[in-house]
C-alpha positions in Angstrom: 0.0 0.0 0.0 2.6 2.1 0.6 4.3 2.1 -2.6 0.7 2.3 -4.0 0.2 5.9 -2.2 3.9 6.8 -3.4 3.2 6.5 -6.6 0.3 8.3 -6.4 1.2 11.2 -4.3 4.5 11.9 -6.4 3.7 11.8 -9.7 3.8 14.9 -12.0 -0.2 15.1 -11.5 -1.4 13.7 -8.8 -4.6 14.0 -9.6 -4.0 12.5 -12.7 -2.5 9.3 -11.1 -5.1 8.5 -8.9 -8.1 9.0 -12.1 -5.8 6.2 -14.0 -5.8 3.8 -10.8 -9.5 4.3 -10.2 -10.5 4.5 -14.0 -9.0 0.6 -13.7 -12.3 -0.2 -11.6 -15.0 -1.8 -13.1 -17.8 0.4 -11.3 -21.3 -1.0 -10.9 -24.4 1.3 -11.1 -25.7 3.7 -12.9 -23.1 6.0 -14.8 -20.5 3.7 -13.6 -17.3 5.7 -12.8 -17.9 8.5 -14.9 -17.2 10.6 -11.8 -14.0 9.7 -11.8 -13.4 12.4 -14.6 -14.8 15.2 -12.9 -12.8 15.5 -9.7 -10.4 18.1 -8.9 -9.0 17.9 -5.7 -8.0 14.2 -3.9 -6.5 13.5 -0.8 -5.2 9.5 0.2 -5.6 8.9 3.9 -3.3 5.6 4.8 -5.1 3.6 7.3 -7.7 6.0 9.1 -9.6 4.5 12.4 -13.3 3.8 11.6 -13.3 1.8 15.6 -15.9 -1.1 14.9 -16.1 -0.8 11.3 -12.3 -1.3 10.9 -9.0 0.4 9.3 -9.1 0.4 5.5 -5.6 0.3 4.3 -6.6 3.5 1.8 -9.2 5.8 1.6 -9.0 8.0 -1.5 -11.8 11.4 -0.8 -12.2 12.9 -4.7 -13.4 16.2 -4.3 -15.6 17.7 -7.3 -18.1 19.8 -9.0 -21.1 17.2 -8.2 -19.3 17.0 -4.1 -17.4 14.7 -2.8 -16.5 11.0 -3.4 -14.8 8.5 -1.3 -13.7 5.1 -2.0 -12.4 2.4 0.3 -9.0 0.2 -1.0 -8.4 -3.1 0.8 -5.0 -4.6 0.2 -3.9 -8.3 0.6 -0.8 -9.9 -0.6 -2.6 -12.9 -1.6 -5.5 -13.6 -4.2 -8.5 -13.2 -3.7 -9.6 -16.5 -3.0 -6.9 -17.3 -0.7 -8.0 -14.1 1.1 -11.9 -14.4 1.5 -13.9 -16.6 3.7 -17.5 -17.9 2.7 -20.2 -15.7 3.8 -22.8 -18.3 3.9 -21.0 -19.7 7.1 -21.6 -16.4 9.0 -19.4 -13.5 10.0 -18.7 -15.6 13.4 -16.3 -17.9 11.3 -13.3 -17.2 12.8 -10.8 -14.8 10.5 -13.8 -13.2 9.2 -13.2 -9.9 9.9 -10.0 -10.1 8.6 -10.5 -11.7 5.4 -11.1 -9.5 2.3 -14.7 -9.9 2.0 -15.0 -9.0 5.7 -13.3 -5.9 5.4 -15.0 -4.6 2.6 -18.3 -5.4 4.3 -17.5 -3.5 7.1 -16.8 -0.6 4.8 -20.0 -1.2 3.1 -22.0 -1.0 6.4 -19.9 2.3 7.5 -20.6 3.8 4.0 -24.8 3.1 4.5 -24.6 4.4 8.0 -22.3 7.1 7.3 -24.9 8.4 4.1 -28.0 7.6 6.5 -26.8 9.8 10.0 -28.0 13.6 10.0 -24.9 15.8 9.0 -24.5 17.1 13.0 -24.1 13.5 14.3 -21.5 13.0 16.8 -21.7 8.9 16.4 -21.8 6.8 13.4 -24.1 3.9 13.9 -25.9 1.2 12.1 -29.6 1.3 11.6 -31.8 -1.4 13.8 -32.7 -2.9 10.2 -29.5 -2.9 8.9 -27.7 -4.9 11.3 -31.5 -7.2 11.6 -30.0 -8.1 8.2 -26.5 -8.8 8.7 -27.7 -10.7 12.0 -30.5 -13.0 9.8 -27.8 -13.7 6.6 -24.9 -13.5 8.3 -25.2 -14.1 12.2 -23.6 -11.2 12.6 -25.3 -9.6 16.2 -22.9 -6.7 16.9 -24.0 -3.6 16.1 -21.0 -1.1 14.5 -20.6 2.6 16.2 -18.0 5.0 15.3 -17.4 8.3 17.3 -16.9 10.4 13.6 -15.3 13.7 15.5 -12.1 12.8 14.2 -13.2 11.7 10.8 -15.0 15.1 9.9 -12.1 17.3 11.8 -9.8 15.8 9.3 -12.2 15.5 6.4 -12.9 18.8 7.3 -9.2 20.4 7.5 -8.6 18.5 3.8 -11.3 20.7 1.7 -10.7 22.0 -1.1 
């Protein structure tokens, strides 16, 4: 990851850099990444504290005409499939949480909580439904919280 965020940050356009790298995404949805042409500003924060919903090794924040975009990279120096557990055994399997898939849905669930709390919140939580969800598919009972002070102060003191 590091040489990943070195190549990024000093190359002759950083901004540049990082719309190659995420223009290598296949993005689902509609308009797939055609944001990714549009930003202006981007800032890579290595490894940022999200408490319960984990550390993601890189968060890139794109900052543009239609606001601001943030996408999660999770790193692992193996495939895939040497990486990932099976979901259908439930996030209690042991190593979940650290396997690839686990990480990204604990991103996932910040993201939907993150978009769903009122822009004064002091915590980050999931929703009763949302984590009813995880609990019935997944046997996951623990509900995610994050104290988001810290992430808006520094969100906050990288604007544009």
């Amino acid at each position: 990851m590091n040489a990943l965020v070195t190549h990024l940050q000093r190359a002759s356009d950083p901004v540049e850099s990082v719309r190659t790298f995420l223009s290598a995404v296949r993005w689902a949805g509609p308009g797939g990444g055609s944001w990714v042409n549009d930003f202006t500003q981007v800032c890579l924060i290595v490894e940022i504290g999200l408490a319960d919903f984990g550390n993601p090794d890189l968060m890139i924040v794109c900052h543009g005409p239609a606001g601001v975009r943030c996408v999660f990279v999770e790193s692992k120096i193996v495939m895939y499939l040497a990486s990932m557990r099976p979901n259908h055994k439930g996030m209690q399997l042991p190593n979940f949480n650290s396997s690839i898939n686990g990480q990204l849905s604990f991103k996932y669930r910040f993201a939907r909580s993150l978009h769903a709390a009122a822009s004064d919140a002091i915590e980050i939580a999931e929703s009763p439904e949302q984590l009813g969800v995880y609990k019935a598919k997944q046997g996951d009972s623990n509900l995610l919280e994050k104290t988001i002070d810290q992430v808006r102060a520094f969100l906050r003191s990288h604007q544009p």
